[in-house]
C-alpha positions, -999 to +999 in steps of 0.1 A: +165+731+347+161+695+359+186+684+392+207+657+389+200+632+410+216+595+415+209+564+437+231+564+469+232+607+466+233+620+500+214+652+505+208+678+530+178+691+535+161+725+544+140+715+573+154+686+600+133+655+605+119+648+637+145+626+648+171+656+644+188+646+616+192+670+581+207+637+559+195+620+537+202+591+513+182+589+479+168+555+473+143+551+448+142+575+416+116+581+391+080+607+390+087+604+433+120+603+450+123+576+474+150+592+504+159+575+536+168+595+571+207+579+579+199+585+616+165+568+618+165+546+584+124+556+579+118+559+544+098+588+526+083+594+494+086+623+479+075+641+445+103+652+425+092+693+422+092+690+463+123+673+466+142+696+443+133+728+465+140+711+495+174+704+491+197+725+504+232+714+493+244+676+483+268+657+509+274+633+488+274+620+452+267+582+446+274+569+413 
């Protein structure tokens, strides 16, 4: 089953990021999932298959 996923989603994931923070905005979509941290705005790319089993709930929906 494939995950929905929208530009401007805001996701939470399993593990924090460094800076502390679990949120995340998704930004570029496609083969990769481009997400961006809200506390420290660094960017990521990630593959799709890894993105889907690290998300742990959705905060947000964008459009």
């Amino acid at each position: 089953m494939v995950m929905e996923i929208n530009l401007g989603d805001v996701v939470r994931l399993k593990k924090k990021h460094p800076c502390g923070s679990y949120e995340w905005q998704v930004v570029r979509l496609g083969a990769d999932i481009g997400i961006k941290c809200l506390k420290c705005q660094r960017r990521v790319l990630l593959r799709r298959s890894t993105f889907e089993r690290r998300v742990k709930e959705f905060i947000l929906k964008g459009k």
